[in-house]
Every structure is written in structure tokens, then in C-alpha cells.
HTML snippet that shows the backbone in 3Dmol.js (N, CA, C, O; Angstrom):
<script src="https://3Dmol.org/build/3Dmol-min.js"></script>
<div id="view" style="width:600px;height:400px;position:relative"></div>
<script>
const pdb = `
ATOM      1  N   UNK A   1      75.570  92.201  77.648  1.00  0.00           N
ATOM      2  CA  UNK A   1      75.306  92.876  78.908  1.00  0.00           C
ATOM      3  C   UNK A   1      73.806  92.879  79.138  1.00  0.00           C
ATOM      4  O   UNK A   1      73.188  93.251  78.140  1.00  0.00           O
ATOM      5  N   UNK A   2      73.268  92.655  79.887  1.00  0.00           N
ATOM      6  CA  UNK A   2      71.924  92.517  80.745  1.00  0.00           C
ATOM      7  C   UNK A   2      71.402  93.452  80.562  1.00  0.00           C
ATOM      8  O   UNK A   2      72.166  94.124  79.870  1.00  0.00           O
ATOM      9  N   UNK A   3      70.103  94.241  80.830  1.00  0.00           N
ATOM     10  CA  UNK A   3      69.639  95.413  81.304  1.00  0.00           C
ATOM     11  C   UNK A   3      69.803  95.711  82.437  1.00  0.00           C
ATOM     12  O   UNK A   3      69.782  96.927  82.626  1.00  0.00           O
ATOM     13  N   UNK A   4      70.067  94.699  83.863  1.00  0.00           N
ATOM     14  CA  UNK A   4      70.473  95.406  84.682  1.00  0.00           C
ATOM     15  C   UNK A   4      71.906  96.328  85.205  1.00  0.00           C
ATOM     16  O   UNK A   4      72.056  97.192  86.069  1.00  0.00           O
ATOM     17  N   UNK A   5      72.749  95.740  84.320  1.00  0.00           N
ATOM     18  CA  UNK A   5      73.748  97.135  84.186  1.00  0.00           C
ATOM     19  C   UNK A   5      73.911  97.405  82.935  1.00  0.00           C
ATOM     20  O   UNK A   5      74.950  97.236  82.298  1.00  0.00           O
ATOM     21  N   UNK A   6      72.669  97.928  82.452  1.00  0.00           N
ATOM     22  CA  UNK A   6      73.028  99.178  81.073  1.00  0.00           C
ATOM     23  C   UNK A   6      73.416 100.501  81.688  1.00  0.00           C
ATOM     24  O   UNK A   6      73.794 101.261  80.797  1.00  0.00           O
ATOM     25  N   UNK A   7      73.456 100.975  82.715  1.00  0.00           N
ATOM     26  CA  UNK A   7      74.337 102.244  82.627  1.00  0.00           C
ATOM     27  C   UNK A   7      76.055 101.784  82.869  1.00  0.00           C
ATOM     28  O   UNK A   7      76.890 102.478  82.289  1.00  0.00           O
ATOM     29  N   UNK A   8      76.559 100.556  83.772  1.00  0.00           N
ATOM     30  CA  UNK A   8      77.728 100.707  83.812  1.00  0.00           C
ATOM     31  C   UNK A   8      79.335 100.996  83.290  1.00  0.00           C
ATOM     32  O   UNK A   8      80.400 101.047  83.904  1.00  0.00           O
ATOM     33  N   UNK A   9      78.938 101.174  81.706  1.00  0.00           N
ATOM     34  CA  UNK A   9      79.958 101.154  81.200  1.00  0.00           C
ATOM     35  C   UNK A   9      79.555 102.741  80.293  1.00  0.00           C
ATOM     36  O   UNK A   9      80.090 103.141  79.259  1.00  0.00           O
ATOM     37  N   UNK A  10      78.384 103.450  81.141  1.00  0.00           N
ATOM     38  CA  UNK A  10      78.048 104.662  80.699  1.00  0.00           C
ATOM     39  C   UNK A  10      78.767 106.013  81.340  1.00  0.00           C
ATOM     40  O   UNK A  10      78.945 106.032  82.558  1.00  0.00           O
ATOM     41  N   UNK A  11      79.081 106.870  80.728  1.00  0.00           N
ATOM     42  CA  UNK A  11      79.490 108.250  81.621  1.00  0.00           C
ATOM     43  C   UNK A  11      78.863 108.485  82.836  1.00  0.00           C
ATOM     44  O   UNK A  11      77.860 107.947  83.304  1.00  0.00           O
ATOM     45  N   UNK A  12      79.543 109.314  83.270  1.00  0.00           N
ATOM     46  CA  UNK A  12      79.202 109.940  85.059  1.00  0.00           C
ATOM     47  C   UNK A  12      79.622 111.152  85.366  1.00  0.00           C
ATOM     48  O   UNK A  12      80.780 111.520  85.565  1.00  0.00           O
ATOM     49  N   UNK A  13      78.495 111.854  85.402  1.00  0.00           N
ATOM     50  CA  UNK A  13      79.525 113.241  86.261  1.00  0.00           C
ATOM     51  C   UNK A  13      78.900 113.280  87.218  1.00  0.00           C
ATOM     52  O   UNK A  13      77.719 113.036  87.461  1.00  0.00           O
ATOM     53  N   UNK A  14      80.372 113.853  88.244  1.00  0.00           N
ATOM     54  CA  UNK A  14      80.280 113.731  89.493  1.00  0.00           C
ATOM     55  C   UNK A  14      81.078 115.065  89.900  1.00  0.00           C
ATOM     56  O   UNK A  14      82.296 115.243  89.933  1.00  0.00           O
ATOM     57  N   UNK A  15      79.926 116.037  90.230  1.00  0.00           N
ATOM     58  CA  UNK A  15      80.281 117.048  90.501  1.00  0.00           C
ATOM     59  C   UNK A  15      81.420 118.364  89.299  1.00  0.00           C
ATOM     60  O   UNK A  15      80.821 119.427  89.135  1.00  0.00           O
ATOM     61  N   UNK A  16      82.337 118.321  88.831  1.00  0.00           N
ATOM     62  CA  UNK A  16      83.280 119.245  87.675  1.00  0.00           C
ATOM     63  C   UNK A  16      83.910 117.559  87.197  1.00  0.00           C
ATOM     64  O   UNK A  16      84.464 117.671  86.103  1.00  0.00           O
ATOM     65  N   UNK A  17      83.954 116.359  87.621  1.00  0.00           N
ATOM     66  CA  UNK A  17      84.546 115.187  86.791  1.00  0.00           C
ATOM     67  C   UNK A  17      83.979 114.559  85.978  1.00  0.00           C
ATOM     68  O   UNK A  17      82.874 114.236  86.411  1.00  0.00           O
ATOM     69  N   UNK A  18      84.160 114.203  84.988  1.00  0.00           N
ATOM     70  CA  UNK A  18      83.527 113.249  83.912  1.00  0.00           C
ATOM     71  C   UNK A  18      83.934 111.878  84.067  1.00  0.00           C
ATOM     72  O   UNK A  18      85.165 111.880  84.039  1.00  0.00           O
ATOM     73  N   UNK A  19      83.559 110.873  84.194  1.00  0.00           N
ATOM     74  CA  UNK A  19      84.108 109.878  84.730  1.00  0.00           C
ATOM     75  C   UNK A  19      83.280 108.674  83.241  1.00  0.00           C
ATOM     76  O   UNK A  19      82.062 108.553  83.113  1.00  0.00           O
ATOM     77  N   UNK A  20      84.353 107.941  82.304  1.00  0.00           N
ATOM     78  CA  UNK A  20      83.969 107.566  81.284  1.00  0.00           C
ATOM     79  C   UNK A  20      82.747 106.157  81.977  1.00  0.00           C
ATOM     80  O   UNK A  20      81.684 105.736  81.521  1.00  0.00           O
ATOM     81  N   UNK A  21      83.483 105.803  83.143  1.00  0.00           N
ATOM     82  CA  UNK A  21      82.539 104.622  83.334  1.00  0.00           C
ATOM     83  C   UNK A  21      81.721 104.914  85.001  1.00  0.00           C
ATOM     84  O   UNK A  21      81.621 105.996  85.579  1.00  0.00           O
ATOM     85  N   UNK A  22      81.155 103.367  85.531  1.00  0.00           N
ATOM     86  CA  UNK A  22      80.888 103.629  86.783  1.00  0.00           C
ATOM     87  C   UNK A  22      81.800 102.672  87.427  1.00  0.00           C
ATOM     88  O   UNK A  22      81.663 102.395  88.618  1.00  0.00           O
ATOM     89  N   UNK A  23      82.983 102.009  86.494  1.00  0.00           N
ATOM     90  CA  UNK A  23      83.388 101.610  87.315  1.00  0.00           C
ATOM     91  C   UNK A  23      84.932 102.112  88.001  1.00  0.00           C
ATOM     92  O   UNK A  23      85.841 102.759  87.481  1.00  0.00           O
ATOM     93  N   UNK A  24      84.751 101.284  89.951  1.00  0.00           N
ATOM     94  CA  UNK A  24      85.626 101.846  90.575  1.00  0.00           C
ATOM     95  C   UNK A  24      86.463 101.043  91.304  1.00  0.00           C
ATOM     96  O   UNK A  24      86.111  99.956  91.761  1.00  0.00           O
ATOM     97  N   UNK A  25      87.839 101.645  91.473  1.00  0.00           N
ATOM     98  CA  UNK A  25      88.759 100.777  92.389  1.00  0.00           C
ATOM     99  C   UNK A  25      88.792 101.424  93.316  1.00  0.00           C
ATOM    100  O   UNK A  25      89.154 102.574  93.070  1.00  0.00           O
ATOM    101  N   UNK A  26      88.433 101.093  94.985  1.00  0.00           N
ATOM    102  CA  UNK A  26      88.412 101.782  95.818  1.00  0.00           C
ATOM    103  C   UNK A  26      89.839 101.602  96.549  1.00  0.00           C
ATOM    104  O   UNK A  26      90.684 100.732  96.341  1.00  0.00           O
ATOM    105  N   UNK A  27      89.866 102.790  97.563  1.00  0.00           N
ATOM    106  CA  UNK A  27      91.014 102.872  98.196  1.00  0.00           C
ATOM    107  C   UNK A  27      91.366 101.688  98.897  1.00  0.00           C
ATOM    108  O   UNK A  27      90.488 101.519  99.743  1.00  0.00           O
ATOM    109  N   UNK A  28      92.703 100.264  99.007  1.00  0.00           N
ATOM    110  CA  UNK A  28      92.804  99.809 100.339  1.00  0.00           C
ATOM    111  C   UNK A  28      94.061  99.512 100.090  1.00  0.00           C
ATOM    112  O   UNK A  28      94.610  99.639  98.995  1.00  0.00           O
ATOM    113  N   UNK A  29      94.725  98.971 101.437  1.00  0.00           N
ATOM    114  CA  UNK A  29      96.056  99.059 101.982  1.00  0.00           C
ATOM    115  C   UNK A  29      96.746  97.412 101.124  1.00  0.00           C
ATOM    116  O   UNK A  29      96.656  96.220 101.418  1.00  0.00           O
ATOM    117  N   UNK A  30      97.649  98.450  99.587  1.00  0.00           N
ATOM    118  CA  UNK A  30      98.464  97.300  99.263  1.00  0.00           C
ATOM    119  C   UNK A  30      99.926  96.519 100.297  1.00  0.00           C
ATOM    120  O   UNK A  30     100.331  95.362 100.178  1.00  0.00           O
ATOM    121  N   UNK A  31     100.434  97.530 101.211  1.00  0.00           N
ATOM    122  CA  UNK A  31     101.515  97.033 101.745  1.00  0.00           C
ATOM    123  C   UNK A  31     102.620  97.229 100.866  1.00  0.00           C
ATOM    124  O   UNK A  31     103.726  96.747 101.112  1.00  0.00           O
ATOM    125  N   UNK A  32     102.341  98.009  99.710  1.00  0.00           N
ATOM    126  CA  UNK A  32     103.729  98.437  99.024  1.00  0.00           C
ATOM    127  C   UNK A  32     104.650  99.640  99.087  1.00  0.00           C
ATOM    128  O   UNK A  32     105.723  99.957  98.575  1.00  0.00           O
ATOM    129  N   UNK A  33     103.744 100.199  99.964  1.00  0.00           N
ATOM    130  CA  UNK A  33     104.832 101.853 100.154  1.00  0.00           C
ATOM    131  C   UNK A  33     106.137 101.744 100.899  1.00  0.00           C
ATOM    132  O   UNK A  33     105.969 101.251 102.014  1.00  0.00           O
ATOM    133  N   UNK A  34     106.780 101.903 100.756  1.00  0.00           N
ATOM    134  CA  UNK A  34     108.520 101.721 101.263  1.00  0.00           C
ATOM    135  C   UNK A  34     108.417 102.965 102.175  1.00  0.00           C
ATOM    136  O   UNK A  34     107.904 104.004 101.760  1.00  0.00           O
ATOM    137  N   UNK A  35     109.037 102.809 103.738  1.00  0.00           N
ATOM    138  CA  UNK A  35     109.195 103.951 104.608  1.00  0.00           C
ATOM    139  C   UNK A  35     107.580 104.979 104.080  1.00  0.00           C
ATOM    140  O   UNK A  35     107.847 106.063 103.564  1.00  0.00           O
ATOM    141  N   UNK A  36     106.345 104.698 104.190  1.00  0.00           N
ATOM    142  CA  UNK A  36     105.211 105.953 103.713  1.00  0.00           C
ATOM    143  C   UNK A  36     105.235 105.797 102.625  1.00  0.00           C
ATOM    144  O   UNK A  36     104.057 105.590 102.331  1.00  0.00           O
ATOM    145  N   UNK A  37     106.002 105.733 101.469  1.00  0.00           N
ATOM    146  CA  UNK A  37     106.487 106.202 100.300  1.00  0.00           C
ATOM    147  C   UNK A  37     105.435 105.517  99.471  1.00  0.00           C
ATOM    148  O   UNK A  37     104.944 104.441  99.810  1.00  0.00           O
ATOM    149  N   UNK A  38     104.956 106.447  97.905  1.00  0.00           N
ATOM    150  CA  UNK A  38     104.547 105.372  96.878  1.00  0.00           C
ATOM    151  C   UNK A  38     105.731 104.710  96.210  1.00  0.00           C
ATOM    152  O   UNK A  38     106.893 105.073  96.393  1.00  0.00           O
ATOM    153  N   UNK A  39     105.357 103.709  95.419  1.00  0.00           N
ATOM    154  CA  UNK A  39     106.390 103.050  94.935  1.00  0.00           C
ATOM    155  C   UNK A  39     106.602 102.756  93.694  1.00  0.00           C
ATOM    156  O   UNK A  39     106.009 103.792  93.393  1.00  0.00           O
ATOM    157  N   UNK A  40     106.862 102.362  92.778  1.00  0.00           N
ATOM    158  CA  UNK A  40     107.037 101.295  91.271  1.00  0.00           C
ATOM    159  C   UNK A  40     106.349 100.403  91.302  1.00  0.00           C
ATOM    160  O   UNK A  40     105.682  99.990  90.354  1.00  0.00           O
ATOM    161  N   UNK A  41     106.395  99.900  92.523  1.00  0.00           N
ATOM    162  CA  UNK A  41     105.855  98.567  91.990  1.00  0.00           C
ATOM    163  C   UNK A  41     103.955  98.955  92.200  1.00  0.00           C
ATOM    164  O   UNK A  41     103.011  98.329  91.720  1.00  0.00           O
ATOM    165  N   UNK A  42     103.936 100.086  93.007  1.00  0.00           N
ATOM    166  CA  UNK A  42     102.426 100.127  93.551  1.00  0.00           C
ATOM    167  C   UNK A  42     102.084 100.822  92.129  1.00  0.00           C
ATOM    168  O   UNK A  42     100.939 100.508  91.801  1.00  0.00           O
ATOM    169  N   UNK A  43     102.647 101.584  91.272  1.00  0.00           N
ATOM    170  CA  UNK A  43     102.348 102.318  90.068  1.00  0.00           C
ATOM    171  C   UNK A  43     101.948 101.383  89.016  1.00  0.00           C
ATOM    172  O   UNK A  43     100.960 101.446  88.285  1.00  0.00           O
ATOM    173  N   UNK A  44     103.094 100.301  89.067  1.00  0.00           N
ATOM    174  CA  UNK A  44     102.494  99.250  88.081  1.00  0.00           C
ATOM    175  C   UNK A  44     101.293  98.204  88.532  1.00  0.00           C
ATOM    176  O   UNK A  44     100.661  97.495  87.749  1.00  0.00           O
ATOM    177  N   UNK A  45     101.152  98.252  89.681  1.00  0.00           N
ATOM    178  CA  UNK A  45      99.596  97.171  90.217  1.00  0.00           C
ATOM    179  C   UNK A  45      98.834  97.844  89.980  1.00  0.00           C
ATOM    180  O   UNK A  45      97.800  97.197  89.815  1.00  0.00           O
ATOM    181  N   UNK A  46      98.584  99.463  89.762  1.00  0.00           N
ATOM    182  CA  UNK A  46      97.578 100.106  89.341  1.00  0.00           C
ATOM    183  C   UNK A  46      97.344 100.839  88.219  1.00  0.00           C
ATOM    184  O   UNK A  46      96.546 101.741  87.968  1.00  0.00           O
ATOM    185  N   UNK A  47      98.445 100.114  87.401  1.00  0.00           N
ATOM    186  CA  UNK A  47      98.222 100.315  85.808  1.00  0.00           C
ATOM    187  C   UNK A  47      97.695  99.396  85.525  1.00  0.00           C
ATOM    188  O   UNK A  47      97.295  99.545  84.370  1.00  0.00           O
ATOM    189  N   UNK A  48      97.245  97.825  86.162  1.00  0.00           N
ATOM    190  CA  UNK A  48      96.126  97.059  85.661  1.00  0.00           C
ATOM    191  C   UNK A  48      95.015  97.401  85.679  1.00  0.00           C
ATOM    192  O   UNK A  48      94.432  96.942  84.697  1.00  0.00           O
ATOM    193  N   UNK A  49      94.402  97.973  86.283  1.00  0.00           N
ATOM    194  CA  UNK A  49      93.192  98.309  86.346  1.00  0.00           C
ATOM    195  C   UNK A  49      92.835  99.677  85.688  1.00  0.00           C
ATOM    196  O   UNK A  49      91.804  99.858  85.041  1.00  0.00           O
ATOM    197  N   UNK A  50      93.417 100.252  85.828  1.00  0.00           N
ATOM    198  CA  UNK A  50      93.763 101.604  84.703  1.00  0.00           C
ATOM    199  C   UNK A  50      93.890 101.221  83.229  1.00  0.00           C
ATOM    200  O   UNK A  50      93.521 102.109  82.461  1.00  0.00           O
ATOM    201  N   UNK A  51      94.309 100.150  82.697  1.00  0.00           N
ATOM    202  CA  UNK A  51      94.532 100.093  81.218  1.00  0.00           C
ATOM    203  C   UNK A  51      93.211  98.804  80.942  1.00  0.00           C
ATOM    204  O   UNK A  51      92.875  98.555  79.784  1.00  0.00           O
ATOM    205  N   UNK A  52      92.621  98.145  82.008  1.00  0.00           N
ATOM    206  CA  UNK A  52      91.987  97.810  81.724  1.00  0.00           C
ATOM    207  C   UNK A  52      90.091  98.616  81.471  1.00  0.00           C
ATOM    208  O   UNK A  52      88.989  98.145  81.186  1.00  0.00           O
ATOM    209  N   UNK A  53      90.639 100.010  81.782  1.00  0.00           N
ATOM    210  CA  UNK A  53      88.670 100.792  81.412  1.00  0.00           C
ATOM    211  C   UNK A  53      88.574 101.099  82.805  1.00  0.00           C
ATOM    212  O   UNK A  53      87.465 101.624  82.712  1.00  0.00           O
ATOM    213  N   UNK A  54      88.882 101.209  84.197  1.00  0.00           N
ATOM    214  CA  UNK A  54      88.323 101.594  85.103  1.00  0.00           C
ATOM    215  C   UNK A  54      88.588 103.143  85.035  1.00  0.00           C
ATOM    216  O   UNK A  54      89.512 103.800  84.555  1.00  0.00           O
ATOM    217  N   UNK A  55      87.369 103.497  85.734  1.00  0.00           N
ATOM    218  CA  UNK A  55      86.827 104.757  85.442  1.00  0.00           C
ATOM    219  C   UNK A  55      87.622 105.879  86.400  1.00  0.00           C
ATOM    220  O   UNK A  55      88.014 106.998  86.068  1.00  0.00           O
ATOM    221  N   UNK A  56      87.771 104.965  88.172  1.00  0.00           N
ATOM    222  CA  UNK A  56      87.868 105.782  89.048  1.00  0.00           C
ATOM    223  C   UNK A  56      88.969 104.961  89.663  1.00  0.00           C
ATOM    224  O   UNK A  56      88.569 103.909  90.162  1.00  0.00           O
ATOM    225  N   UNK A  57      90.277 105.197  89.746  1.00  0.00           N
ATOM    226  CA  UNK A  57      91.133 105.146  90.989  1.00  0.00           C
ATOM    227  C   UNK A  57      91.041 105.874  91.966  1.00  0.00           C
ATOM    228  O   UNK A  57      91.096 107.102  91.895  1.00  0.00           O
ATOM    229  N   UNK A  58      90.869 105.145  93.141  1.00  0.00           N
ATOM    230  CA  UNK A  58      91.598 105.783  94.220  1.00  0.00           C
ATOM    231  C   UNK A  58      92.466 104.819  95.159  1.00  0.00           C
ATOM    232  O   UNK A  58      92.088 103.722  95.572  1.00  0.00           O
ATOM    233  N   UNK A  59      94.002 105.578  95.485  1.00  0.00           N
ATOM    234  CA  UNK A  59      94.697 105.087  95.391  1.00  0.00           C
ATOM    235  C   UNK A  59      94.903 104.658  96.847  1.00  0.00           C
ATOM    236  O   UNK A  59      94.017 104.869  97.676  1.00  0.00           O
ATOM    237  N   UNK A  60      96.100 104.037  97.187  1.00  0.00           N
ATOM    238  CA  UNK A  60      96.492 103.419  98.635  1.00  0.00           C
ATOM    239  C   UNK A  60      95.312 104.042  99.641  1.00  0.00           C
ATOM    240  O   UNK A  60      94.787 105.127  99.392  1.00  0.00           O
ATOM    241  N   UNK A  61      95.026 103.396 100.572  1.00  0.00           N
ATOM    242  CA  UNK A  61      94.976 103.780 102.024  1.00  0.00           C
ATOM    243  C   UNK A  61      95.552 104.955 102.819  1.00  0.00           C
ATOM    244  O   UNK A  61      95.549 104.846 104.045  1.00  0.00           O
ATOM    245  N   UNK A  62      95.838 105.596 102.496  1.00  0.00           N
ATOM    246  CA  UNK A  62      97.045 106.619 103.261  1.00  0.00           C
ATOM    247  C   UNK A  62      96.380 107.669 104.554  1.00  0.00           C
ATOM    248  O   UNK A  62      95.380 108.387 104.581  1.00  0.00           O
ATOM    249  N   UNK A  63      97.579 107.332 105.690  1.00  0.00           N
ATOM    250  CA  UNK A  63      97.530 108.137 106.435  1.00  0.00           C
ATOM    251  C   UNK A  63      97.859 109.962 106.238  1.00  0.00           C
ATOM    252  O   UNK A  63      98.900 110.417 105.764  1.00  0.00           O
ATOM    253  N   UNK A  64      96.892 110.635 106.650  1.00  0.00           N
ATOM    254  CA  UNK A  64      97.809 112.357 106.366  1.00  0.00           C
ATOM    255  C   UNK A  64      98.152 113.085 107.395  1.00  0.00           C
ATOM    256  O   UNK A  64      98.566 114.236 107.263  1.00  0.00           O
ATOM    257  N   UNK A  65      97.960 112.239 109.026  1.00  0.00           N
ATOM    258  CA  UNK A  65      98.734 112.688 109.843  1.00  0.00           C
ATOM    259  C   UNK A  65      99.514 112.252 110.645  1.00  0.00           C
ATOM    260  O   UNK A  65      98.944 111.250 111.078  1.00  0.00           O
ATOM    261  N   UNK A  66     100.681 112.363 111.253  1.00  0.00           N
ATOM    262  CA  UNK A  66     102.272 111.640 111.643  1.00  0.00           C
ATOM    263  C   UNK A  66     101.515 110.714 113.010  1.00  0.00           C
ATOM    264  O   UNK A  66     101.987 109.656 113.426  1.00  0.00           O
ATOM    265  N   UNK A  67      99.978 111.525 113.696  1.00  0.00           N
ATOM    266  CA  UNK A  67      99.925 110.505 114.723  1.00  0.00           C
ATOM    267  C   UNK A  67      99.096 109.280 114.001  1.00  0.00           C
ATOM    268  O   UNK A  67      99.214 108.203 114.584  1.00  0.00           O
ATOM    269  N   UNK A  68      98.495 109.282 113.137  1.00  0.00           N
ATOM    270  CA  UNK A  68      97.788 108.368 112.738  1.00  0.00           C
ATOM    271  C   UNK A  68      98.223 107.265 111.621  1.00  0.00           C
ATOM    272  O   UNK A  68      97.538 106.681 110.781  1.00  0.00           O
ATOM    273  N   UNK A  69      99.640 107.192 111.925  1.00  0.00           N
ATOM    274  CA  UNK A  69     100.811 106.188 110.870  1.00  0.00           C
ATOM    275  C   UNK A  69     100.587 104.612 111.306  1.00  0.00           C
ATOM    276  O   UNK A  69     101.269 104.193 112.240  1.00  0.00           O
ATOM    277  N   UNK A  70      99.949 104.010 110.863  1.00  0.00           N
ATOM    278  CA  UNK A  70      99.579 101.919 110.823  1.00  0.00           C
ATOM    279  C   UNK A  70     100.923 101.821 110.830  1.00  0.00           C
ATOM    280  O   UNK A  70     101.107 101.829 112.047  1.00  0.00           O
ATOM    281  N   UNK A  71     101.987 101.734 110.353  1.00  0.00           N
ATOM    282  CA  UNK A  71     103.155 101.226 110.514  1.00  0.00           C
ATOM    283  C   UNK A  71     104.479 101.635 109.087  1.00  0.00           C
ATOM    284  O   UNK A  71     104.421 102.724 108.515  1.00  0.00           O
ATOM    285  N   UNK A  72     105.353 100.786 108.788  1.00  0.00           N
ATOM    286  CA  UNK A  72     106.218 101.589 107.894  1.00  0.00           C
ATOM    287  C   UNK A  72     106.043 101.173 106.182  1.00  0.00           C
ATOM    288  O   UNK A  72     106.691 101.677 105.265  1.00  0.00           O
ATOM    289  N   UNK A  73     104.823  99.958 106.044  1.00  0.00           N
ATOM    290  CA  UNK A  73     104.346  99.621 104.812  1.00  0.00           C
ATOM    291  C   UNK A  73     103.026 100.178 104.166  1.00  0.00           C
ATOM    292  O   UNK A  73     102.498  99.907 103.088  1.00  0.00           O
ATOM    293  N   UNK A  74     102.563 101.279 105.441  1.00  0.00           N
ATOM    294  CA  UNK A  74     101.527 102.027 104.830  1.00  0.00           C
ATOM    295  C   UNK A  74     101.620 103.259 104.371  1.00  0.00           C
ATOM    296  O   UNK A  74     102.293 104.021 105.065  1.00  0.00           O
ATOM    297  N   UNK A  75     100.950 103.861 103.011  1.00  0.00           N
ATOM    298  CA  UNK A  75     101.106 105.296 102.922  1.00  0.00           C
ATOM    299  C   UNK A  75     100.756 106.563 103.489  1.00  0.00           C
ATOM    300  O   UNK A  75      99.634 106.813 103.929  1.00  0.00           O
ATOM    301  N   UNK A  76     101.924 107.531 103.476  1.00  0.00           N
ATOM    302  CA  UNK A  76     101.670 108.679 104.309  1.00  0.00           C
ATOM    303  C   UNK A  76     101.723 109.355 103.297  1.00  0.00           C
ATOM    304  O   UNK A  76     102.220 109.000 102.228  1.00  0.00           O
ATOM    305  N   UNK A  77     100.911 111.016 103.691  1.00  0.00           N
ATOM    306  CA  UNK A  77     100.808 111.524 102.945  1.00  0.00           C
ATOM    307  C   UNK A  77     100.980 113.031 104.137  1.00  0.00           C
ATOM    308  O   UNK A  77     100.487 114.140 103.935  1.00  0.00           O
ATOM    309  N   UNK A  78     101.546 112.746 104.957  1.00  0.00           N
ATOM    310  CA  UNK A  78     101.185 114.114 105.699  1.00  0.00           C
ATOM    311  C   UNK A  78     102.429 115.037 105.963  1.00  0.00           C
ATOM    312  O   UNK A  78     102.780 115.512 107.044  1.00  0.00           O
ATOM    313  N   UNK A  79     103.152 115.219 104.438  1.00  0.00           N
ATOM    314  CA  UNK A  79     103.646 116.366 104.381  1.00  0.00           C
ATOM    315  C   UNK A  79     103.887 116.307 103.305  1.00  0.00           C
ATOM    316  O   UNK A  79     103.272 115.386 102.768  1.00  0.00           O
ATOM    317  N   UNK A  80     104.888 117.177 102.261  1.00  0.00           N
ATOM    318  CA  UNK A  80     105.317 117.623 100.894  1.00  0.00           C
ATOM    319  C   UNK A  80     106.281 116.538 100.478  1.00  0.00           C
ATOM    320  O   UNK A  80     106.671 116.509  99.311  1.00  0.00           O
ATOM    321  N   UNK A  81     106.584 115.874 101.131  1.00  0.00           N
ATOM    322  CA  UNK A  81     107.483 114.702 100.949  1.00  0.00           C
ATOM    323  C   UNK A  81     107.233 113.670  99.971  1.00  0.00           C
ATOM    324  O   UNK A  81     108.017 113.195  99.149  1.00  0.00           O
ATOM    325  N   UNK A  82     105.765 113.341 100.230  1.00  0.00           N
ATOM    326  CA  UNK A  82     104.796 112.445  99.666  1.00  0.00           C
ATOM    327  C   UNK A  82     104.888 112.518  97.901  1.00  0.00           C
ATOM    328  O   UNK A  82     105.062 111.632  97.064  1.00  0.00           O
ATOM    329  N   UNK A  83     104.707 113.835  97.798  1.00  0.00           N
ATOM    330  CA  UNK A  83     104.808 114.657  96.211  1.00  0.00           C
ATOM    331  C   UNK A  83     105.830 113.611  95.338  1.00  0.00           C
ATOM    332  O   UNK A  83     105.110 113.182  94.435  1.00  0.00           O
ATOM    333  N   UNK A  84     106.382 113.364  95.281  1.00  0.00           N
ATOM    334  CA  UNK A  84     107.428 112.526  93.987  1.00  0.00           C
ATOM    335  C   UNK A  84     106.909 111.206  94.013  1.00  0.00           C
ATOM    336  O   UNK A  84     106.939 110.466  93.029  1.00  0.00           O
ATOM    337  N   UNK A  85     106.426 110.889  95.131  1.00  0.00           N
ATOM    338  CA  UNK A  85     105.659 109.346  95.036  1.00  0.00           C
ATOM    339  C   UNK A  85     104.355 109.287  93.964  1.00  0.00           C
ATOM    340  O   UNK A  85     104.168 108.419  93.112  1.00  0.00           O
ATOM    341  N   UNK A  86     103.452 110.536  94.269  1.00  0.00           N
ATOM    342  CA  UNK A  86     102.474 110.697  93.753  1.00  0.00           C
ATOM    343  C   UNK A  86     102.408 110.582  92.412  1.00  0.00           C
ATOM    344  O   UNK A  86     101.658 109.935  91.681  1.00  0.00           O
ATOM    345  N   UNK A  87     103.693 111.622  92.112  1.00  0.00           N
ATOM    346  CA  UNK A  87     103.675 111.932  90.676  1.00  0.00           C
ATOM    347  C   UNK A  87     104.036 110.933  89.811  1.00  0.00           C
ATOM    348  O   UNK A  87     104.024 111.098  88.591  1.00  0.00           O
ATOM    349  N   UNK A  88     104.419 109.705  90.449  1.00  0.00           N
ATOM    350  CA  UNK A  88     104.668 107.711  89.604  1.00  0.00           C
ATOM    351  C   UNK A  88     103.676 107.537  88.612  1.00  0.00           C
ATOM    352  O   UNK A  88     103.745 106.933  87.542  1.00  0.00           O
ATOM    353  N   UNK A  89     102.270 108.477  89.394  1.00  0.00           N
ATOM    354  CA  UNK A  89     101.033 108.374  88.747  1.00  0.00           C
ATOM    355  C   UNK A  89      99.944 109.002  87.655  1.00  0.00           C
ATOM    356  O   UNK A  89      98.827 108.804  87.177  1.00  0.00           O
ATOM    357  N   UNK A  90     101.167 109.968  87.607  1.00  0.00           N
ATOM    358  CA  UNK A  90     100.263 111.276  86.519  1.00  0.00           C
ATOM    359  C   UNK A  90     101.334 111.074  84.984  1.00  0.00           C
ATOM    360  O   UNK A  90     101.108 111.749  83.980  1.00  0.00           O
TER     361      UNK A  90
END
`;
const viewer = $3Dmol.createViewer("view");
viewer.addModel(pdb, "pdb");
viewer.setStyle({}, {cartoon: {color: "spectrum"}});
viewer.zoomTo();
viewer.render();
</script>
């Protein structure tokens, strides 16, 4: 590794999180949520990057309000419904 990223594979806190690295998967639209929904298969595309050392998921794209829905392959999150999808992930 270079000196120009000697911190990246260093800790981070960010605000009450400890975050082991700097690195991050940012949020964008896989096209796997069924009807809003998370899915299996979106749980396992983001256990690659998870078992490979990334520091920070964040997950789908998701809409959190009913007027602001892209269509029926994107995630919603704008009610209690959402909850069992989520939990694919903890």
C-alpha cells in the first residue's frame, strides 16, 4: 500500500460509530426489490462486499414516501411493512 492511502484500511469514527475501515458502498438502485420489498437475492449481493472488509453499507436506493415511488423494482420504505425485508440484513 502506498502512502497515499495509509489511512484507508484505518478506523473511523463518525459521530457514536466506529467504522473498522474508510471503505464504502454507497446507496444505488439494484432493481431487486420485489413489489418495494428487500429481497434474498439483494441480501446475498450485499454479503459480497460485506465479507469482503467494507466498512460502510448503505443499502438500496429507497423511496420513504408513497408519492415518491420510481416504480415496482425499487425500494420502499414508507411504512412498517418494509421491517421483515430489512431484517434479511441484521
Amino acid at each position: 500500500m502506498t502512502s497515499r492511502f495509509k489511512t484507508l484500511f484505518s478506523p473511523f469514527r463518525l459521530r457514536g460509530l466506529e467504522l473498522p475501515n474508510r471503505l464504502v458502498s454507497t446507496a444505488h438502485g439494484t432493481y431487486m426489490p420485489k413489489g418495494g420489498s428487500q429481497t434474498d437475492q439483494i441480501a446475498l449481493y450485499q454479503s459480497a462486499p460485506a465479507a469482503g472488509g467494507v466498512g460502510l453499507i448503505i443499502l438500496e436506493a429507497t423511496s420513504v414516501h408513497w408519492t415518491a415511488i420510481g416504480g415496482p423494482r425499487l425500494a420502499v420504505a414508507a411504512d412498517d411493512d418494509c421491517i421483515p425485508g430489512y431484517a434479511k440484513f441484521f
